[in-house]
C-alpha positions in Angstrom: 6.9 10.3 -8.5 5.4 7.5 -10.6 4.8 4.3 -7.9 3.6 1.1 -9.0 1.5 -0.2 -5.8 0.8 -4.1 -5.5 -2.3 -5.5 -3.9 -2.8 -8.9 -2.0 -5.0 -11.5 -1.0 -7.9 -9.6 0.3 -6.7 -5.5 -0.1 -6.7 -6.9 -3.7 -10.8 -8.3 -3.2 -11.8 -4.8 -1.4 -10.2 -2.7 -4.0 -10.7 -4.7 -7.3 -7.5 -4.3 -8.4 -3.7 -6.5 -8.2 -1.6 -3.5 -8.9 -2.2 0.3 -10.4 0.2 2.5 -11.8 -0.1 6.2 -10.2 1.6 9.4 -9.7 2.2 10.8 -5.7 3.8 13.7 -4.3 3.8 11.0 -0.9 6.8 11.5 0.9 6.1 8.6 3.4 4.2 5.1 3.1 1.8 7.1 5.7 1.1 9.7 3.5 1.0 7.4 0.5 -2.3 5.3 2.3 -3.7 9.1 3.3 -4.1 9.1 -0.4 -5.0 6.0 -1.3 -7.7 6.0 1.2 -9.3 8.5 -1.1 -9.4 6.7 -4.2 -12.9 4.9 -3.3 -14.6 3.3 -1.3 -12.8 -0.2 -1.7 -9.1 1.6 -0.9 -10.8 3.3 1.7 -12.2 0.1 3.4 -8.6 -2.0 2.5 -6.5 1.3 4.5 -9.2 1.9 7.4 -7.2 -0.1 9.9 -3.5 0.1 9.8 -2.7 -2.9 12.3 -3.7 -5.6 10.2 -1.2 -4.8 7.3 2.2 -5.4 6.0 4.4 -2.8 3.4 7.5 -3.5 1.6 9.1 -0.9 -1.2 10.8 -2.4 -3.7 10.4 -5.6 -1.8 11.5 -4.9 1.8 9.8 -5.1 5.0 9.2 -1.3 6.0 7.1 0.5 8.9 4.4 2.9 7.9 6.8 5.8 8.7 9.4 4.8 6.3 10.1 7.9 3.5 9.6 6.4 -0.1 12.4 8.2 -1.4 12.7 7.5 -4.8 10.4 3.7 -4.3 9.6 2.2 -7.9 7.0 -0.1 -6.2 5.1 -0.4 -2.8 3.3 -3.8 -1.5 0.6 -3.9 0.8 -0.5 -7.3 2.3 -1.9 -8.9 5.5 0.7 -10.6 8.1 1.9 -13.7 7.0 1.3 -16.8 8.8 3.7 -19.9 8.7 2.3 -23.6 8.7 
């Protein structure tokens, strides 16, 4: 499937990008980060601990276990603080 993944605030810094355009055979967000951690070094370092990040796909909140399905786009960003 072709996914469009979005980057933010500091995944974006490690791995040097905002968004990239790729294709997966990822049937789960899980399995979608197993690959992205092998992209590079930055993807690897943005993905090497789970707890401190958020998902959505197609812009809702989801769990690292939720299926992708047939996802146009997957966010990843840091937990959100209010003020």
């Amino acid at each position: 499937m072709r996914l469009r993944v979005l980057y933010f605030a500091w995944l974006r810094e490690r791995i040097g990008a905002a968004q990239e355009e790729l294709e997966t055979s990822a049937a789960t967000l899980a399995d979608l980060v197993t690959e992205l951690r092998g992209r590079s070094d930055g993807h690897a370092l943005a993905f090497a601990d789970l707890k401190g990040l958020r998902a959505a796909i197609d812009q809702e909140l989801v769990s690292f276990d939720a299926a992708l399905g047939d996802a146009r786009e997957v966010a990843f960003f840091p937990p959100m603080t209010g003020g």
